[in-house]
N, C-alpha and C positions, 0 to 999 in steps of 0.2 A: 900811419902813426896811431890814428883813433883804435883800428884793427889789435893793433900789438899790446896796446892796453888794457884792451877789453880783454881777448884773451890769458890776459896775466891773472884776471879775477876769480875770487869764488864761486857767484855765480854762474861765470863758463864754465869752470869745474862741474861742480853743480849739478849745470845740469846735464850734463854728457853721462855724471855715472848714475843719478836717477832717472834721468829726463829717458836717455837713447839708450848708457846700456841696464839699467835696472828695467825700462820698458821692455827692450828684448829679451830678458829673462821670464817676464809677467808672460810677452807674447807667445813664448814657446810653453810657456805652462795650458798659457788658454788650449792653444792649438793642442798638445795632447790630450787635454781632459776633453778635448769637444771631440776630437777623433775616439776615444773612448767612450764618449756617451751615441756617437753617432754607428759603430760597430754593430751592434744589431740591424740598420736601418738599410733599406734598398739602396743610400747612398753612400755606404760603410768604403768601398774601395776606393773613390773619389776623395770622398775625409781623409782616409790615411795617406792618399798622396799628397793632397794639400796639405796635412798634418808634415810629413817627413821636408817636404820645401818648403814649408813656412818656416819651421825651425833651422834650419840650414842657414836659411836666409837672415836671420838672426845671429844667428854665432858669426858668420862671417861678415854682416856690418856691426856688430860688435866689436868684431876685432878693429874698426878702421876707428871705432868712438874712442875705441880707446887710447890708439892713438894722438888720437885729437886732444883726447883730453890730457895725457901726460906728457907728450912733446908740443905740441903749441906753444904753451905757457912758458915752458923753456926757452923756444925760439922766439919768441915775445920779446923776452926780458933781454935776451942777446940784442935785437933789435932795439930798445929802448935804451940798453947800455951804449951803443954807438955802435956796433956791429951789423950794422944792415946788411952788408955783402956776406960776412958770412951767416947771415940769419937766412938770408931769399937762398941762398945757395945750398942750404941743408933741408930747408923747407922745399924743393923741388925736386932734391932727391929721394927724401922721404915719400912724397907724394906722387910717384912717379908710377910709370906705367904698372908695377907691380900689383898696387893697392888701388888703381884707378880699376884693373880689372877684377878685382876682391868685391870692389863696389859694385860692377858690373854683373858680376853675377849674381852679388848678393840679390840684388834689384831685380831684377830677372827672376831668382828664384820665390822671393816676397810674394810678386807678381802672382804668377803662377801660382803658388799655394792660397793667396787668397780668394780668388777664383775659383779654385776647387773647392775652399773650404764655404767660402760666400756660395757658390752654386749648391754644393752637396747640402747646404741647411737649405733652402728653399725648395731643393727637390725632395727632401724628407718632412717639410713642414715642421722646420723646428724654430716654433717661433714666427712670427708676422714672416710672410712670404719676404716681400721686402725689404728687412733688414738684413737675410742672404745678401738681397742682390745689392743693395747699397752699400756692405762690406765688397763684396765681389771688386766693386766699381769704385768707390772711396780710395784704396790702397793704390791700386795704382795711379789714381789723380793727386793723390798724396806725394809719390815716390816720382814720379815724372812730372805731374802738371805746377805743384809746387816748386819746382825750380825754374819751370817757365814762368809762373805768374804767381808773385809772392801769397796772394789773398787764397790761392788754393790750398797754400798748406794748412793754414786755417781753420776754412770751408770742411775740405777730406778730413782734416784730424777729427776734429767735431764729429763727422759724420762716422768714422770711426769708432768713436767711441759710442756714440749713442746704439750702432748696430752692435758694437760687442756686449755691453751692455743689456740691449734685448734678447739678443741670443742667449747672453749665459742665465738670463732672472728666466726666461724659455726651459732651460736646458735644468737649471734649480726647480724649477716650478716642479718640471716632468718627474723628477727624483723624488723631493719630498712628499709630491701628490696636492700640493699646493693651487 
């Protein structure tokens, strides 16, 4: 009941199309302009593969957000009208193995491309060595450890962000001459 609610609000909206898919947009922007700046570099072929499954992995948990975010709130309201049975029983369809495996690779792919892209800056020295590896290692304790343990999604975002962050003020710095 508290579920179906919340879901019916702005805020869930919100943030699904800033929060998850306007981020996946940002994210596939990052990852090409770094595989772009890292091209010349002894880790250029690494980047681009990181770069093409990062962005992959993007479009395609995009598509489940967006999901989320324009059928939910429908199936909420069904629910909260008094239609529980047909609200759990369209929401199980929707969510079904189709999109369970959407998300499965998308995660996979995330995975993957961050690793690349976190390893290929540390091996090119773009940027504090460590904030590579910390993206490398953040994403996927993000992607898998926060759904085992709430506090990690947190922890990983955080960490997240601060290595993108140093990466890209790295990656600006080497452009402007700064």
């Amino acid at each position: 009941m508290i579920r179906a609610r919340y879901i019916t609000t702005t805020p869930f909206l919100l943030s699904h199309l800033v929060g998850s898919i306007g981020g996946a947009a940002l994210g596939c922007v990052g990852a090409v302009a770094f595989a772009v700046h890292m091209s010349t570099t002894r880790a250029a072929r690494m980047a681009l593969w990181g770069m093409a499954a990062f962005s992959a992995s993007q479009v395609l948990t995009a598509s489940v957000f967006g999901i989320a975010a324009f059928f939910q709130p429908a199936v909420g309201r069904a629910y909260l009208d008094g239609q529980q049975g047909a609200a759990r029983a369209i929401n199980a369809d929707v969510y079904g193995s189709e999109v369970l495996a959407m998300v499965g690779v998308g995660v996979l792919l995330m995975i993957t491309g961050a690793v690349l892209l976190g390893s290929a800056a540390a091996r090119a020295r773009v940027g504090p060595v460590w904030a590579g590896i910390v993206f490398a290692v953040a994403v996927p304790m993000f992607a898998i450890g926060g759904q085992l343990v709430g506090i990690l999604h947190t922890v990983a975002g955080l960490a997240i962000v601060v290595s993108s962050a140093l990466l890209s003020l790295a990656v600006h710095s080497s452009r402007t001459g700064l």
